[in-house]
C-alpha positions as CSV (number, residue, x, y, z in Angstrom):
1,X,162.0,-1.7,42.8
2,X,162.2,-4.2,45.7
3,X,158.6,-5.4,45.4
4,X,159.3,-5.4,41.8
5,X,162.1,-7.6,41.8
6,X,160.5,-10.0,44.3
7,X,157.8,-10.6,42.8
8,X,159.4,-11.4,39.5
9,X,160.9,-14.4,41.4
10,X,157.6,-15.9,42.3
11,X,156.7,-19.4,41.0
12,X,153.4,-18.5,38.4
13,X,150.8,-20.5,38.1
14,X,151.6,-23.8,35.8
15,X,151.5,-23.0,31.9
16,X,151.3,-18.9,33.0
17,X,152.4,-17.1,29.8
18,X,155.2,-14.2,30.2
19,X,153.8,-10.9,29.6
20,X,157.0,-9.2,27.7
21,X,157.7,-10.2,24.0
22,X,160.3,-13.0,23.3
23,X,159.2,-14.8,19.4
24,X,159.2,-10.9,18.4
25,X,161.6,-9.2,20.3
26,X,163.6,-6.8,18.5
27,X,166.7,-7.9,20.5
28,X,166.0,-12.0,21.8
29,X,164.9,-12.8,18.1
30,X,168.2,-11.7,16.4
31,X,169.6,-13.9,19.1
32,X,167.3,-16.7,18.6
33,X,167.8,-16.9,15.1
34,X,171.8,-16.9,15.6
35,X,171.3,-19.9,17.5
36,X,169.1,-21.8,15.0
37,X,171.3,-21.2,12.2
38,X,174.6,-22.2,14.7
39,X,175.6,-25.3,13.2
40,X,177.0,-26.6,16.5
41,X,174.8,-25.1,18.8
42,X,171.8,-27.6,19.4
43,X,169.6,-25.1,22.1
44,X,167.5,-23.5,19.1
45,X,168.0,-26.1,16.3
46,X,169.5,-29.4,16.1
47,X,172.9,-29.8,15.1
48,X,173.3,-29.5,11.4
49,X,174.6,-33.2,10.9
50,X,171.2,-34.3,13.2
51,X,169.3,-32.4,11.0
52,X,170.6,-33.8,7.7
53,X,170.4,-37.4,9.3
54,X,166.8,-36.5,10.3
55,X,165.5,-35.5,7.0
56,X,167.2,-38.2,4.6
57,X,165.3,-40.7,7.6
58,X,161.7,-39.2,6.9
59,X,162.5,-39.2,2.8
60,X,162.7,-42.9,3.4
61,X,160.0,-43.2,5.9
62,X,157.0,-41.1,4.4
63,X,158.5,-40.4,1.1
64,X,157.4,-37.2,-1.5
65,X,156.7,-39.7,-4.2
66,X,153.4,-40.9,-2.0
67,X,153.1,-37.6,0.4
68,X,154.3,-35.3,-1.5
69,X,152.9,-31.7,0.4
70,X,154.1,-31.0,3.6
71,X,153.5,-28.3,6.5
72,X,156.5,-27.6,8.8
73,X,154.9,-26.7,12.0
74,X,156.9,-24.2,13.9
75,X,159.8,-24.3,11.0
76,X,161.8,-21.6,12.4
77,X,164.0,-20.0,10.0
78,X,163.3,-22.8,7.4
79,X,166.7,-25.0,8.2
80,X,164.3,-28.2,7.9
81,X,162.1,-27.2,5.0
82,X,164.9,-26.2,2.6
83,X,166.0,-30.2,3.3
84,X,162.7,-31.3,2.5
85,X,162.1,-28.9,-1.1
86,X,165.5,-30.2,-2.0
87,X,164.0,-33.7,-1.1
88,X,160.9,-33.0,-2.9
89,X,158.2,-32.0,-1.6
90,X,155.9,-28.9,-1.8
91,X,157.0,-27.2,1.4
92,X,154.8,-24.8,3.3
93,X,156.3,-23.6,6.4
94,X,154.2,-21.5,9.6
95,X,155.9,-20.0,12.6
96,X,155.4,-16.9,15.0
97,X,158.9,-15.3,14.9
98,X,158.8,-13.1,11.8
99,X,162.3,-12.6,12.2
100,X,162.6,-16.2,11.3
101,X,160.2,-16.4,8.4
102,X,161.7,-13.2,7.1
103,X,165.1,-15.1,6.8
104,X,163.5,-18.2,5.3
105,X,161.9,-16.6,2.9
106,X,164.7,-14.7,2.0
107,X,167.0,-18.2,2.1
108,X,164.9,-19.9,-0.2
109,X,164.7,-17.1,-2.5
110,X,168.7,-17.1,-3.0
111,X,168.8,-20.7,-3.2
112,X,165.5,-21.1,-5.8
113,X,163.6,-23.1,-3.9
114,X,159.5,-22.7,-4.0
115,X,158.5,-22.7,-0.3
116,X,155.3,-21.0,1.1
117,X,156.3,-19.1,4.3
118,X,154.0,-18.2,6.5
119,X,153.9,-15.6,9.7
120,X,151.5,-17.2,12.0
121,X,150.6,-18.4,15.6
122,X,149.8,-22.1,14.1
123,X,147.7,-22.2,17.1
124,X,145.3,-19.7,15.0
125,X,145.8,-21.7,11.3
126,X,143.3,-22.0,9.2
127,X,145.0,-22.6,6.0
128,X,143.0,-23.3,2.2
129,X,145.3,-26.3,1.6
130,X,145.3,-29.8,2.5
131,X,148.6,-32.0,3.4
132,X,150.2,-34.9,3.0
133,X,152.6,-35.0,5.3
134,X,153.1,-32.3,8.5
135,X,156.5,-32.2,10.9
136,X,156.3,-30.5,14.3
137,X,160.2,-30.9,15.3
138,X,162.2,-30.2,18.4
139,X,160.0,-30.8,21.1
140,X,157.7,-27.9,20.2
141,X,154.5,-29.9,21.0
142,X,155.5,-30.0,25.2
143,X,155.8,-26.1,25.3
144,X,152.4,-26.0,25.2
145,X,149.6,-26.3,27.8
146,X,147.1,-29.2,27.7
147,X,144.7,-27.4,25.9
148,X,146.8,-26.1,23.4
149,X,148.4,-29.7,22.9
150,X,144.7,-31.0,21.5
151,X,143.9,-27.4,19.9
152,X,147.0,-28.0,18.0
153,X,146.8,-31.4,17.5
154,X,143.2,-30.7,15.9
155,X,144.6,-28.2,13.8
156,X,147.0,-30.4,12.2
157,X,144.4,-33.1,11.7
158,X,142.0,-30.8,10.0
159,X,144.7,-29.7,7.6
160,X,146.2,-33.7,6.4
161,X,144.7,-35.2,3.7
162,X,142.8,-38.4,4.9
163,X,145.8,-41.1,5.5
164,X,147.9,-38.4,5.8
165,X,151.0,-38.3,8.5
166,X,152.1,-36.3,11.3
167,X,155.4,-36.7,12.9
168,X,156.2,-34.9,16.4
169,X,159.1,-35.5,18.5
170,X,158.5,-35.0,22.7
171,X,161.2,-34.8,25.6
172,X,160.8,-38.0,27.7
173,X,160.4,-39.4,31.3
174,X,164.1,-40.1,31.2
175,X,164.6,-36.2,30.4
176,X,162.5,-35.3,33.3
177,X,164.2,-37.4,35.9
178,X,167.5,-36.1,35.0
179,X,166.4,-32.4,34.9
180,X,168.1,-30.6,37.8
181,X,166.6,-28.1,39.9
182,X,168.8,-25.2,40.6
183,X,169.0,-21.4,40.8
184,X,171.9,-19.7,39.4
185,X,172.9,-15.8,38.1
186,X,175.0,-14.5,36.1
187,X,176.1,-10.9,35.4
188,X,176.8,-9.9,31.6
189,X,178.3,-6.9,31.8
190,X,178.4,-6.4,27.7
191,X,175.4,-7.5,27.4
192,X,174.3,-11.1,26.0
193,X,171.5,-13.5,24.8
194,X,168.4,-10.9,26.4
195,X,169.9,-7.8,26.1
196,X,172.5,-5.9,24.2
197,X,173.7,-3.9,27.2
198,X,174.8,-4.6,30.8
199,X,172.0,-6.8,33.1
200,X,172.1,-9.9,35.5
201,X,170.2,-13.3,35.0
202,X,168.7,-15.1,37.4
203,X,167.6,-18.3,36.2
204,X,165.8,-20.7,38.4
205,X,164.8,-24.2,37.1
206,X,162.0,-26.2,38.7
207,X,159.9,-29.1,38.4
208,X,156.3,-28.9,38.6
209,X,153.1,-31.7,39.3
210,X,152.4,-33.9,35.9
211,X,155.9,-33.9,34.8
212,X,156.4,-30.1,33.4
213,X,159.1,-28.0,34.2
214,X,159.6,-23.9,34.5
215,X,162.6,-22.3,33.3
216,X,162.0,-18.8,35.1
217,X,164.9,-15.9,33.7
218,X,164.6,-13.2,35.3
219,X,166.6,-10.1,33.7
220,X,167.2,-7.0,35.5
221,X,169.0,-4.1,34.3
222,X,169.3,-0.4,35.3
223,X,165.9,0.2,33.1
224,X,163.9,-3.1,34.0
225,X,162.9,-6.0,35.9
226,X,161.4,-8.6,33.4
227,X,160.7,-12.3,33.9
228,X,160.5,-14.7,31.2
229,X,159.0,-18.4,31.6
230,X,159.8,-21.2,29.5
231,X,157.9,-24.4,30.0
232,X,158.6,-28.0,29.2
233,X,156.0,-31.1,29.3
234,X,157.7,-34.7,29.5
235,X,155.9,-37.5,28.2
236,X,155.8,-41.5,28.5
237,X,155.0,-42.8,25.0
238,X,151.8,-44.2,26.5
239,X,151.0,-40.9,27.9
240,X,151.7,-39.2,24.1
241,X,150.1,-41.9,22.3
242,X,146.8,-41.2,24.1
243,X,146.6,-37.6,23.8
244,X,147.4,-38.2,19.9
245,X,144.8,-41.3,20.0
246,X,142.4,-38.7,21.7
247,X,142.3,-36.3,18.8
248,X,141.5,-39.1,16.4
249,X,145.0,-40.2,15.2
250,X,146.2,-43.4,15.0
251,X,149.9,-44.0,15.9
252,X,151.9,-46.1,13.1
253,X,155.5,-46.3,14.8
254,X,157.0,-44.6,17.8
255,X,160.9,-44.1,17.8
256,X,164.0,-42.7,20.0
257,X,164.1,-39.8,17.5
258,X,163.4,-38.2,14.4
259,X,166.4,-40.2,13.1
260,X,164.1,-42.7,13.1
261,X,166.5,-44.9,16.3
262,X,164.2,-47.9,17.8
263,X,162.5,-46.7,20.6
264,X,164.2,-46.8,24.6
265,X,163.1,-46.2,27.6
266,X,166.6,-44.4,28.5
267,X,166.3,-42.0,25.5
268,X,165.7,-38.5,26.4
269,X,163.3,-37.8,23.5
270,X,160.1,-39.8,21.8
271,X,159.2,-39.3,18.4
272,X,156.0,-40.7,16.6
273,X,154.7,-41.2,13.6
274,X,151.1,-40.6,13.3
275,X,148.0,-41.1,10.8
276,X,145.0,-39.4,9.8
């Protein structure tokens, strides 16, 4: 138990995946997906009024009259993709939690709209169609390691049409310097966001070499000792311009965020717009 519980607190390796489920857990995905669709809540999803500003932006910027198909990478439980069918465009939509797809699908089904939903790792796609226009929204692109930045970066370019776009949004530099290292705990005895019974939380934040960052939660209850780690990569835009560049994109504007607000250097996300 002690050597157990010790260990759990050790800083990994940078980019070290957690060995127990989280996209699929019975339990965390119910909880995940209550967050996404939490209107107010901005830790899963963006707030709703972000989101609405966000897609009525991209209608203007990359319209569906001229890119009319469009692959939501990593759409979650479809909040963005319902915006863009009711923009529009032919929406096909990939992501790993199949809680999430299950309620997509199921949302677009009551509300009519023709979306293609798919359960995937999009790490893995290899998809018959070819797109107009992809999305990869909320800072998804820094979770991954360096590798899996230009696998998925390929990916993407493989699936546009030629001149198609890509637009990703990144934390920043800004972000980084204002991330806080601390430890904290807390005790939930009613259980909470990782389990439904009684555990305590022991999260530590830290900042690594080559501006990443570890969230490391480790849960332990009467049953288990179980850590979870959640990484972050910040970016300068000249830093996320290159690896884009590197894959063979070209960049065609670079903004605050994906409301389309002129780029700062004090903002704590970077969003570009990239071509095939």
């Amino acid at each position: 138990m002690n050597n157990s519980f010790f260990e759990s607190l050790i800083l990994p390796p940078v980019y070290t995946k957690s060995n127990a489920e989280f996209w699929n857990d019975g339990y965390i995905s119910k909880q995940m997906l209550k967050a996404h669709l939490d209107p107010e809540f901005d830790g899963a999803s963006r707030r709703l009024e972000f989101i609405k500003q966000s897609a009525a932006w991209i209608n203007e910027l990359v319209p569906p009259s001229e890119y009319p198909s469009l692959l939501d990478v990593g759409c979650g439980p479809g909040i963005y993709a319902e915006k863009f069918a009711e923009a529009g465009y032919h929406v096909t939509g990939i992501d790993f939690s199949k809680r999430s797809i299950d309620f997509a699908k199921q949302s677009a089904m009551d509300k009519n709209l023709d979306i293609h939903y798919l359960y995937q790792n999009y790490l893995n796609m290899d998809l018959m169609d070819r797109f107009d226009l992809s999305v990869m929204i909320y800072c998804d692109y820094g979770v991954l390691s360096p590798d899996e930045r230009q696998a998925i970066l390929g990916k993407i370019f493989h699936h546009l049409n030629p001149g198609g776009k890509l637009l990703l949004d990144v934390f920043s530099m800004n972000k980084f310097n204002n991330f806080k290292e601390q430890q904290i705990w807390e005790f939930c005895c009613n259980g909470g966001f990782w389990r439904p019974d009684e555990y305590a939380a022991l999260s530590g934040f830290y900042k690594y070499p080559d501006y990443v960052t570890l969230d490391l939660i480790t849960i332990v209850s009467k049953d288990e000792i179980v850590p979870y780690y959640l990484w972050n990569t910040y970016f300068s835009g000249k830093r996320l311009i290159k690896e884009a560049e590197k894959t063979g994109f070209k960049v065609c504007g670079i903004y605050s965020d994906v409301t389309g607000k002129s780029y700062q250097s004090d903002s704590d996300t970077i969003a570009v717009l990239l071509e095939k």
